[in-house]
C-alpha positions in Angstrom: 56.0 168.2 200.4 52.3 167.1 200.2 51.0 164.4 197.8 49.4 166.6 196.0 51.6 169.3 195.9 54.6 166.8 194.5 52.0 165.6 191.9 51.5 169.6 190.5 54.9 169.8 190.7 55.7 166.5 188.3 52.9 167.8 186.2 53.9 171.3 185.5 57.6 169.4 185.0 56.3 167.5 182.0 54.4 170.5 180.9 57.7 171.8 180.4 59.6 168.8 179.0 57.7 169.2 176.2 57.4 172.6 175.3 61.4 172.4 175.7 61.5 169.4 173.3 59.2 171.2 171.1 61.4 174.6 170.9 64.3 172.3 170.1 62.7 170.6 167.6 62.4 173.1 165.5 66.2 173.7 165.8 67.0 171.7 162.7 64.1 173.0 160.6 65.9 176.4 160.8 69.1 175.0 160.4 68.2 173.4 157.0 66.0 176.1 155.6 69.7 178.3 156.4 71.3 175.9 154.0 69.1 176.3 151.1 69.1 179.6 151.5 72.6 180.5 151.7 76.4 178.2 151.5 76.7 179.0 155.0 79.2 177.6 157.2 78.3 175.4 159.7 80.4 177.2 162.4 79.4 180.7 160.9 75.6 179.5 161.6 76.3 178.2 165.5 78.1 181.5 166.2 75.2 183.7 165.3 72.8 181.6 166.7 74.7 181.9 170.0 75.1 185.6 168.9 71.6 186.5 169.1 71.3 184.3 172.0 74.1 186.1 174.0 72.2 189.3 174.9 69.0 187.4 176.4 71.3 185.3 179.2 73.4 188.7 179.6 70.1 190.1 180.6 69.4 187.4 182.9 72.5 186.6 184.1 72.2 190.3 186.0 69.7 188.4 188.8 70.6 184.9 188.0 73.5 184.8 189.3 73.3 187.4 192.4 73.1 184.3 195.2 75.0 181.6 194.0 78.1 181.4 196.8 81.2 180.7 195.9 82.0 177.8 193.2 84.6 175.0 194.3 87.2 174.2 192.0 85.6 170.8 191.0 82.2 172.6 190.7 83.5 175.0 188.2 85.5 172.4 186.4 82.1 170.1 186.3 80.0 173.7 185.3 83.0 174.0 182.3 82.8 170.2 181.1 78.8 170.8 181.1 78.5 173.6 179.3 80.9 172.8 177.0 79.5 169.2 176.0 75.8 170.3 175.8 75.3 173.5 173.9 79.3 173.6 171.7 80.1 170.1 171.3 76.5 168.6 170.3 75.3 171.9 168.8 78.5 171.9 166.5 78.6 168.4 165.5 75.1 168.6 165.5 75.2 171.4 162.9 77.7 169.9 160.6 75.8 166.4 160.8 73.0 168.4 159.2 74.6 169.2 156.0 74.0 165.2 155.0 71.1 164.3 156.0 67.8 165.2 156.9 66.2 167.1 160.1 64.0 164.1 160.4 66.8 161.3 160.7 68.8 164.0 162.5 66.3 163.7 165.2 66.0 159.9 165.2 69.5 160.1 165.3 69.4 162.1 168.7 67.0 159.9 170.2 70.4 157.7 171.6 71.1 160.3 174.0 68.2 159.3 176.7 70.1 155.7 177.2 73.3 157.3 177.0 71.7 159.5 179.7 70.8 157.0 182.0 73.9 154.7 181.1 76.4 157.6 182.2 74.2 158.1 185.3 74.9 154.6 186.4 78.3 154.4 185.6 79.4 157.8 186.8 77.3 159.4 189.3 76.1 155.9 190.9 72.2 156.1 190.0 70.1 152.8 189.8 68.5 152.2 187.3 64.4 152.0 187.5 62.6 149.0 186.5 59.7 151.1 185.6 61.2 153.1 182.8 62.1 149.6 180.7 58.4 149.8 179.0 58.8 153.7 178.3 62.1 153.0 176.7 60.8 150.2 174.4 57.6 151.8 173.4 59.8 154.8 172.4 62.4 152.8 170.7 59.7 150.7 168.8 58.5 154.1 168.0 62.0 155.8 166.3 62.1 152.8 164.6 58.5 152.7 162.6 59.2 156.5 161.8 62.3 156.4 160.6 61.8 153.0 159.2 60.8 154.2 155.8 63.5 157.0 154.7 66.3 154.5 155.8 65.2 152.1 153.1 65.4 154.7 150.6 68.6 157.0 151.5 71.7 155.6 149.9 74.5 154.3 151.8 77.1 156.6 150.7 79.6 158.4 152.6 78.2 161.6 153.1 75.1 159.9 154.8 77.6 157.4 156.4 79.5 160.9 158.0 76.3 162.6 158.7 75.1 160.1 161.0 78.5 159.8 162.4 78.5 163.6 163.3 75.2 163.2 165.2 75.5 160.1 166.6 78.6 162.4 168.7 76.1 164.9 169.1 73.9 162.6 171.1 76.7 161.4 173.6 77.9 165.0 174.1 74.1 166.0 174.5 73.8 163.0 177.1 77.1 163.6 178.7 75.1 167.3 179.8 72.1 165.9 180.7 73.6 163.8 183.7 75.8 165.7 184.7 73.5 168.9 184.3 71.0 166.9 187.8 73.6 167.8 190.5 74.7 171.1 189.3 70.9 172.2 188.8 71.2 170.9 192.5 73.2 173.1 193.5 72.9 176.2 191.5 69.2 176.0 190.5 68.0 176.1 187.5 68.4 179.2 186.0 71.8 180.0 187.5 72.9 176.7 185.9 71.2 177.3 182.7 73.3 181.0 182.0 76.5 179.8 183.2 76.5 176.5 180.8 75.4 178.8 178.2 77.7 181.6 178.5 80.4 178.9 178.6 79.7 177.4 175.6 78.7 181.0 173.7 82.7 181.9 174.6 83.6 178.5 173.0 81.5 178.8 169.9 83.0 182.1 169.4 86.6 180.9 170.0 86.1 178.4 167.7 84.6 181.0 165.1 87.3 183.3 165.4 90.1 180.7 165.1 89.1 179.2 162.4 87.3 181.9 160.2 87.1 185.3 158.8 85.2 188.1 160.3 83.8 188.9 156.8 81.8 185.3 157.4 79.2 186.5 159.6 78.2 188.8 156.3 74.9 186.7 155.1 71.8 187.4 153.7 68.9 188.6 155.7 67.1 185.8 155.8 69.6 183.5 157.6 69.9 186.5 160.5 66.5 186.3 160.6 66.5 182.4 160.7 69.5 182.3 163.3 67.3 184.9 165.2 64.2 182.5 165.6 66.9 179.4 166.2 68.4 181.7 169.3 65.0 182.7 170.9 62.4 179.4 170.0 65.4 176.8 170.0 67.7 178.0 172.2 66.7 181.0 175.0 63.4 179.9 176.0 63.8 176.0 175.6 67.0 175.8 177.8 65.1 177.3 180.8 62.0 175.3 180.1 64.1 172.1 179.7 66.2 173.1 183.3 63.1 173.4 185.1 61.7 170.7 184.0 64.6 168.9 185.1 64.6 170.3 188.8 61.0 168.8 189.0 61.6 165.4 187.1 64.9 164.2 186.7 67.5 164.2 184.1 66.4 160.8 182.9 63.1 161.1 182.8 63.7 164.5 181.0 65.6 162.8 178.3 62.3 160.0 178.0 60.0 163.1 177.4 62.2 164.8 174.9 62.0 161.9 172.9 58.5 163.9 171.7 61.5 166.1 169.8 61.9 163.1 167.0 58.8 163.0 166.1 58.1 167.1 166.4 60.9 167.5 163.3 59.1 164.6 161.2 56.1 167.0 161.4 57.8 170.2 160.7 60.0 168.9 157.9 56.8 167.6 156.7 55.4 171.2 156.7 57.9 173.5 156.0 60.8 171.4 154.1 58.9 168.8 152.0 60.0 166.0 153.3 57.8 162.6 153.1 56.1 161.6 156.0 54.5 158.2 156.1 52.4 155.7 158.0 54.7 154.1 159.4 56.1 157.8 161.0 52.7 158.1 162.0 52.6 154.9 163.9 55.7 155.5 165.7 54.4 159.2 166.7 51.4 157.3 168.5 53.9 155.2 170.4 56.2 157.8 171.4 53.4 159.6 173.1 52.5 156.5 174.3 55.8 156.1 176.2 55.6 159.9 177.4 52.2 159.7 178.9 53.2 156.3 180.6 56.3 157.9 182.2 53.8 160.9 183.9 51.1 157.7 184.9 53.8 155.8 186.5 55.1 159.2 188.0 52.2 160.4 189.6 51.2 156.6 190.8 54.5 156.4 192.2 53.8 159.6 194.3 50.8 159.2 195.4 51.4 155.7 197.2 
């Protein structure tokens, strides 16, 4: 591919990295505004989510998955394991991690999974790790850190907080178990293929899980949580999961999970706006920085392909 056609390519990739991180962001926004509204169930809330969601990748799914060949068994065991870890076992944690604490820390909280990314990348799939993406990582640490800097010293250290963070913190590894393992099956599948299958998976497992362990009578809720868990399927879940598995076909998992570290600072803003909560200078600093990192990952990218 020609210089210039590789460096379109890597652009349009971040392009979509953060439009993906931005969809996502707003994920937890709806998920708390659901909360206040109603004493919804954590697993009630995922299942309609991934209710709404369901008829959009059905649609898809119809020329998605005409020319994919024949799975091996490992393949479809890998596809499984996936799906299952990135959109029912971080979305579910995820979702009861929100009932303690805030979308804002639940974010700063997620930030975790882009070394976890890389980490399982070495360990299982044999990738080196890249010099060049130690000064991204540190500006976006450095960054987390002044934002979030300022509601740590004022939350409590109680137990609900303590579990909260627990809950997300597995979110995170589940979340970065997908995004390695999502590169070689994006690979192989492409990209939107890959993206309906995982999902489908994980809308069957959300619903098992629903139906196991609840009442029919618990998807009855008020209008404006259908309405919410609408928005959450279409701006947080549909159109982000293809943006974020294209962007990964054109940029790499890990450099994926470096962008999407945007998504932190995304919910400070929006919990700012829509939920009243604070936002400081300090969140403000560590915004700057976190761009910062992003637009130095797309410098060194282009740089790199253009040598």
């Amino acid at each position: 591919m020609p210089a210039s056609n590789r460096n379109d390519s890597i652009s349009l990739g971040v392009i979509l990295a953060v439009l993906a991180a931005s969809g996502f962001s707003l994920k937890a926004i709806f998920v708390k505004q659901a909360y206040l509204l109603a004493p919804v169930d954590p697993v009630t809330l995922l299942s309609l989510r991934m209710l709404f969601a369901l008829p959009f990748f059905l649609i898809v799914s119809f020329t998605a998955l005409k020319n994919i060949g024949k799975l091996t068994i490992r393949e479809i065991f890998t596809l499984v394991c996936v799906g299952l870890a990135g959109y029912y076992g971080a979305s579910i944690l995820d979702f009861m991690g929100l009932q303690y604490i805030t979308a804002g820390l639940e974010r700063i909280i997620l930030f975790s999974y882009p070394i976890l990314t890389i980490l399982i990348g070495i360990v299982f799939l044999h990738q080196p790790f890249e010099k060049r993406l130690i000064l991204p990582v540190l500006l976006c640490f450095l960054g987390v850190a002044c934002a979030c800097a300022s509601d740590l010293s004022m939350s409590s250290a109680n137990e609900a907080i303590a579990l909260g963070v627990l809950l997300v913190a597995g979110s995170a590894v589940c979340y970065a178990f997908y995004q390695a393992f999502s590169e070689p099956m994006i690979k192989r599948l492409g990209a939107k293929p890959f993206s309906v299958l995982a999902m489908l998976i994980s809308i069957f497992a959300v619903q098992l899980h629903f139906f196991s362990q609840l009442p029919l009578s618990a998807l009855n809720q008020p209008g404006d949580v259908y309405w919410l868990c609408f928005m959450m399927a279409v701006l947080s879940t549909v159109l982000p999961v293809f943006l974020q598995s294209s962007a990964i076909s054109r940029i790499g998992a890990a450099r994926m999970s470096l962008i999407s570290t945007l998504g932190p600072m995304l919910t400070i803003v929006f919990g700012w706006l829509i939920l009243d909560e604070q936002i400081t200078l300090m969140q403000i600093t560590g915004m700057v920085l976190v761009l910062s990192g992003i637009m130095l990952i797309r410098g060194k990218q282009t740089k790199k392909n253009t040598v």
